[in-house]
C-alpha positions as CSV (number, residue, x, y, z in Angstrom):
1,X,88.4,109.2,60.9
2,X,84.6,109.4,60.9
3,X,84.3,106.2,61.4
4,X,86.5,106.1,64.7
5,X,84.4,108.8,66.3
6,X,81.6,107.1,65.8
7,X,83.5,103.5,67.8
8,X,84.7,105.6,70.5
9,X,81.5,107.8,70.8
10,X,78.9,104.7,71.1
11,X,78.7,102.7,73.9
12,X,79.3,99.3,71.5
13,X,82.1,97.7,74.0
14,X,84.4,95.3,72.9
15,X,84.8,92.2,75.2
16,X,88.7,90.9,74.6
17,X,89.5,87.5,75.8
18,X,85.3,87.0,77.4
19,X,86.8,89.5,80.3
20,X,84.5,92.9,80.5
21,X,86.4,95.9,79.1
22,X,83.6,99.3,79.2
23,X,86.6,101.3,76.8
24,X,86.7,99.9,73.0
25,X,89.9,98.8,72.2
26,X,91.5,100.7,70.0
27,X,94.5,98.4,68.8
28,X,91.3,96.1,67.8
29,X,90.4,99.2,65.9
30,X,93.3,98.8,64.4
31,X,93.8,95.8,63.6
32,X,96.9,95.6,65.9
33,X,95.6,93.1,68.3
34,X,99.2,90.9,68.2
35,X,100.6,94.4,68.8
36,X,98.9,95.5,72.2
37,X,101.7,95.9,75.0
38,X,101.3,94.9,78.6
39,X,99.0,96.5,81.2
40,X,100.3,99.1,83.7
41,X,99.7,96.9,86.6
42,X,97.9,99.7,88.1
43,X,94.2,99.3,89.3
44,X,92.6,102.2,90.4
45,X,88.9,101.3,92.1
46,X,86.1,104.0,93.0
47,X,83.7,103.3,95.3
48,X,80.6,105.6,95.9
49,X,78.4,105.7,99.0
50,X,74.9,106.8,97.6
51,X,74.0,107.5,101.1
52,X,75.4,110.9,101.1
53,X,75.1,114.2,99.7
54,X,78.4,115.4,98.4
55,X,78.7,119.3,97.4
56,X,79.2,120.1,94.1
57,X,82.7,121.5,94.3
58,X,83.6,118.0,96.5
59,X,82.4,115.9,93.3
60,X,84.7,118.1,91.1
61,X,87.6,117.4,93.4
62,X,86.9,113.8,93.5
63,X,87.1,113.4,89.6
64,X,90.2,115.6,89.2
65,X,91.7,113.1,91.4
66,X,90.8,110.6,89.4
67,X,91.4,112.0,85.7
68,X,95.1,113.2,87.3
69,X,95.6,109.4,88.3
70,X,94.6,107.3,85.5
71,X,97.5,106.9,82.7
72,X,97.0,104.7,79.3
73,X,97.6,101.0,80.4
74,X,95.6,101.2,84.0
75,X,92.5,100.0,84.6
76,X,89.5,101.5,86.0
77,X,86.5,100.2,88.2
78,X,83.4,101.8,89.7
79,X,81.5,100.6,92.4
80,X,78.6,102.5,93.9
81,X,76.5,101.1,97.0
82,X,74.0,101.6,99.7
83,X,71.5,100.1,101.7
84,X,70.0,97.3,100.6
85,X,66.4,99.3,98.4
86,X,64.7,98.1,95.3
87,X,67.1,101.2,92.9
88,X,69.9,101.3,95.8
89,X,72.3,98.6,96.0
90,X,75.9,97.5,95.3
91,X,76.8,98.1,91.5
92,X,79.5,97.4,89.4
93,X,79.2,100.2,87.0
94,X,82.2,100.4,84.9
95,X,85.2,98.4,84.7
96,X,87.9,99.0,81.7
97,X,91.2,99.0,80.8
98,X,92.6,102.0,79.0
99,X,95.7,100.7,76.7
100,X,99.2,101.6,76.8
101,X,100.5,103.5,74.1
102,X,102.3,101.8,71.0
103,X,105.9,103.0,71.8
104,X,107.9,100.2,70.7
105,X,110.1,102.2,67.7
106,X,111.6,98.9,65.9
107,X,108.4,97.9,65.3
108,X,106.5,101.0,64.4
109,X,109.6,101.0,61.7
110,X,108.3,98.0,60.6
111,X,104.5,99.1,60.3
112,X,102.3,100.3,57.9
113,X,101.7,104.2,57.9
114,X,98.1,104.5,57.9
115,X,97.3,101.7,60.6
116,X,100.0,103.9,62.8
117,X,98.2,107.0,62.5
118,X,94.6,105.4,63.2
119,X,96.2,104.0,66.0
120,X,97.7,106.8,67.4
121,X,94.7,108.8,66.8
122,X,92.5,106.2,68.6
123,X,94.7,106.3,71.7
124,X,93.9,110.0,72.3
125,X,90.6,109.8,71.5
126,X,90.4,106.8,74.0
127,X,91.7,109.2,76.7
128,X,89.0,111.6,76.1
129,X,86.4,109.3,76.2
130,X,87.1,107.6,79.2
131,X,87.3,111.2,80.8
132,X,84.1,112.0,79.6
133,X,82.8,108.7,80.5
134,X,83.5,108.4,84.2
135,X,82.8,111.5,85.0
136,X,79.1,110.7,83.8
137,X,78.8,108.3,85.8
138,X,80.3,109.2,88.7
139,X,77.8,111.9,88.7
140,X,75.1,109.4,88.3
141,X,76.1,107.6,90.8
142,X,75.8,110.2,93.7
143,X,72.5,110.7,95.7
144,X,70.6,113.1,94.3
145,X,68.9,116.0,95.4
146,X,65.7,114.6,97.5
147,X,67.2,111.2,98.2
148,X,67.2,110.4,101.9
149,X,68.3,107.1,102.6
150,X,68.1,106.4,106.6
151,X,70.4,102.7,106.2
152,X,74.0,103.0,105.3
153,X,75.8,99.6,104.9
154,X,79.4,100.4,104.4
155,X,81.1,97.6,105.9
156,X,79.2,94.7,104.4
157,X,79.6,96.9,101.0
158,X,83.1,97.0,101.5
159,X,83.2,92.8,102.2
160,X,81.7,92.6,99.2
161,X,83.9,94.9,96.8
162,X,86.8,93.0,98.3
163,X,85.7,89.5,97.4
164,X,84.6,90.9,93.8
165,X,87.4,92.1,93.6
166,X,89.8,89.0,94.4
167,X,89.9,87.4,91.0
168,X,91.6,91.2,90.0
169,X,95.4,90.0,89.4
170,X,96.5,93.8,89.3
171,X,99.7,94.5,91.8
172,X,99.4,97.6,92.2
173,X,95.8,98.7,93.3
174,X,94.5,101.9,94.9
175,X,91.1,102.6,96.2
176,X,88.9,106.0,96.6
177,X,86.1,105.7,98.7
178,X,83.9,108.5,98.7
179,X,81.3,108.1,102.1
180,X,81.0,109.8,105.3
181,X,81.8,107.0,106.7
182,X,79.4,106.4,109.4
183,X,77.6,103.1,109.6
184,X,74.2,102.5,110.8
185,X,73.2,99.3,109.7
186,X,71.8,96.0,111.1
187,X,75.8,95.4,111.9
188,X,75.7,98.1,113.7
189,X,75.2,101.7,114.0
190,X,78.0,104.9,114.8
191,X,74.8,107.2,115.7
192,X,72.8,107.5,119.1
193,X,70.0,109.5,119.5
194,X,69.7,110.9,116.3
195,X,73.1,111.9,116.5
196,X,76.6,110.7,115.7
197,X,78.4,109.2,118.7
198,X,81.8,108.9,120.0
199,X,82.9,105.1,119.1
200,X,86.0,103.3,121.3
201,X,87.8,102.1,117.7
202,X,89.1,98.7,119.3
203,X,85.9,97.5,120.3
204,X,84.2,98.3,117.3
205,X,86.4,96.6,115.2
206,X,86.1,93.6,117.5
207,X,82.7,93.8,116.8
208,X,82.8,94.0,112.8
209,X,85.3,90.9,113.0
210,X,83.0,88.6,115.1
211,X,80.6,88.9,112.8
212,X,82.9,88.1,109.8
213,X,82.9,91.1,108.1
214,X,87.2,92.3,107.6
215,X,87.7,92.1,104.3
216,X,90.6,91.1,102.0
217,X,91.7,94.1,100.0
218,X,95.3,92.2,99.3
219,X,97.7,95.2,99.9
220,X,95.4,98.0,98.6
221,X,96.1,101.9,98.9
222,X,92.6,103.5,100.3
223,X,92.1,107.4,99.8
224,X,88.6,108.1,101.8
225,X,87.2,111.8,100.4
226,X,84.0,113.1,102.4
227,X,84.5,111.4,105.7
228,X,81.9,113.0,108.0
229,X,80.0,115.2,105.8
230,X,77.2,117.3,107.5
231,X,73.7,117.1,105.4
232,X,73.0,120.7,105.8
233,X,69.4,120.2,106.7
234,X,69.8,117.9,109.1
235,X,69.9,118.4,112.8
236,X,72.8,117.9,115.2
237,X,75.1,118.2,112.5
238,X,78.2,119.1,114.5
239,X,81.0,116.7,114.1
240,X,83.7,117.2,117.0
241,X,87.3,116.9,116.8
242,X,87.5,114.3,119.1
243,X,84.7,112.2,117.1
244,X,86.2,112.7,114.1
245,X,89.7,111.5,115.3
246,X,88.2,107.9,116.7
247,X,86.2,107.7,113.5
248,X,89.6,107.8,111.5
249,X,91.3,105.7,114.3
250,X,88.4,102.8,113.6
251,X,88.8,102.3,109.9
252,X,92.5,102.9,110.2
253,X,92.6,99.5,112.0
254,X,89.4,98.2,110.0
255,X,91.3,98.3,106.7
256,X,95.0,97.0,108.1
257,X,92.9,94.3,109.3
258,X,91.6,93.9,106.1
259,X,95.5,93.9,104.2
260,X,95.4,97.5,103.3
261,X,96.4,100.8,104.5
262,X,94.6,104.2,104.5
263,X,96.7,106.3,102.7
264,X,94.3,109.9,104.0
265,X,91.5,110.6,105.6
266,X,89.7,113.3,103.8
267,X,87.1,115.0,106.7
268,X,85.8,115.6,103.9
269,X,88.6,117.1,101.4
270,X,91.3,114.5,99.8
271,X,94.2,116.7,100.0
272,X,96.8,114.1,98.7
273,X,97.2,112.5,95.5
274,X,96.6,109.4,94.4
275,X,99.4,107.2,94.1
């Protein structure tokens, strides 16, 4: 079994098909290729604003989230974004497919003993590593401590997942977005004076479609975590109720426009499951 660890512990990806897969496959392991079942369906994406500082315990939330979520047959993609710097910009940083587990009986009847059990063994392993994985670089792929990055161009990020994201034929695809969600880019900006301001939702999102930016997330579940996170250090910090409440109100209507539907507004906890 030595030399399994040694598949599922380097980062030697195996392409299947010329389609990017970041999780080796372990039924090519195996030598079980003919053998690999269907995929869930399910498409989980996670997108990252490097724009903001997220609290330690917030980060561990997030990933539990995630690691609850993702079963054997779904497939995983990682986005991280921000404004438009030289190191800072919008990243596909993983995308693979975790495989389904072997449970078709007849044929496992009809199999030989020793490619079953380095099959089986693989597909736990796989787990693990993906697990491991992720979290890595979902931790990489927060700001850092010392990063202060003024620009924060979520809605053109978001155009731009969408239409990477259109060749994806998964049906079932659910999206965690992990911002404060508070624009202030050239599109335009939801602070004034240094400090966040109260937005009217309906022009706004006027606004963002005159200039072409709705997106096409084609039926997506959204799950925002960190929504109007305070930066400790930073002054005017308070977020009001009422603030708050037309910030959710906007991108409520931003992503129905955009053929999805925001499943919860974490401000800033997620305190729903993924589904």
């Amino acid at each position: 079994m030595r030399g399994l660890a040694l598949i599922l512990l380097s980062l030697a990806w195996y392409t299947h098909a010329a389609e990017r897969n970041d999780i080796p496959s372990c039924y090519h392991y195996a030598k079980l290729d003919a053998q690999r079942p269907a995929e869930s369906g399910r498409e989980l994406v996670i997108v990252i604003d490097q724009t903001v500082k997220v609290p330690l315990a917030l980060k561990k939330s997030i990933w539990q989230h995630v690691t609850r979520y993702v079963q054997p047959g779904d497939r995983v993609v990682l986005y991280q974004f921000s404004a438009l710097l030289q190191d800072n910009y919008l990243k596909r940083v993983f995308d693979g497919r975790l495989e389904a587990l072997f449970s078709d009986q007849h044929a496992r009847n009809n199999m030989g003993m020793e490619s079953l059990k380095n099959l089986d063994a693989c597909l736990v392993k796989q787990k693990q590593f993906f697990d491991q994985g992720i979290g890595k670089l979902m931790a990489g792929s927060f700001a850092a401590e010392g990063d202060s990055i003024a620009k924060s161009e979520i809605i053109d990020s978001l155009h731009r997942i969408a239409e990477d994201l259109k060749s994806d034929p998964a049906p079932q695809k659910s999206v965690i977005l992990i911002s404060d969600m508070l624009e202030n880019s050239a599109f335009g900006s939801f602070y004034s004076n240094n400090q966040i301001r109260l937005i009217a939702p309906e022009k706004e999102l006027e606004r963002v479609s005159k200039q072409g930016l709705i997106a096409d997330f084609k039926g997506a579940s959204v799950y925002v975590a960190g929504a109007g996170l305070i930066d400790t250090s930073a002054k005017n910090n308070y977020r009001s109720g009422k603030i708050m409440q037309q910030l959710e109100d906007f991108w409520r209507r931003y992503f129905s426009a955009s053929d999805a539907e925001l499943m919860s507004f974490g401000a800033p906890e997620l305190t729903v499951e993924i589904k």
